[in-house]
Phi, psi and omega in degrees: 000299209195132146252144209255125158215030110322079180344302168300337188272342190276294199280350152299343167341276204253032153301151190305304229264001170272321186298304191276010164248014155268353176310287177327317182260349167297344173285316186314136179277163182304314206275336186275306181323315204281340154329289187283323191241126203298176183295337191270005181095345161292156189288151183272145187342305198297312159301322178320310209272324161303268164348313179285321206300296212299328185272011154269308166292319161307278211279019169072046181104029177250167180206153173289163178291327187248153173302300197298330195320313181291283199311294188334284185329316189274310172304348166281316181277337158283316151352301207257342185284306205286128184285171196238155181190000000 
């Protein structure tokens, strides 16, 4: 999917609430995936700002330092979720 090297999107890696919406997309058809993630493998606007909203609900009002932060952290960790073969 994505790889990270933003210190805030790294350490959002393995907050709980990244975990359960990289969960969440382990369910996603290919065609919903492709939605979300721009061609180069990064998250698309709508996700960034989806990804932040939800993780702002879980966490009673936290944010990534960046916009992007939260989603990229859930695109990684779908990544590390995703069997390999």
């Amino acid at each position: 999917m994505t790889t990270i090297t933003a210190p805030a999107a790294v350490d959002l890696t393995g907050h709980p609430a990244v975990d359960e919406m990289a969960r969440d997309l382990l369910r996603a058809t290919p065609a919903a995936l492709a939605a979300l993630v721009r061609e180069d493998g990064g998250p698309t606007v709508l996700f960034m700002a989806a990804a932040r909203d939800r993780f702002a609900e879980r966490t009673d009002g936290e944010h990534g330092q960046h916009m992007g932060d939260v989603a990229h952290a859930v695109l990684a960790r779908l990544g590390e979720l995703r069997p390999t073969s």
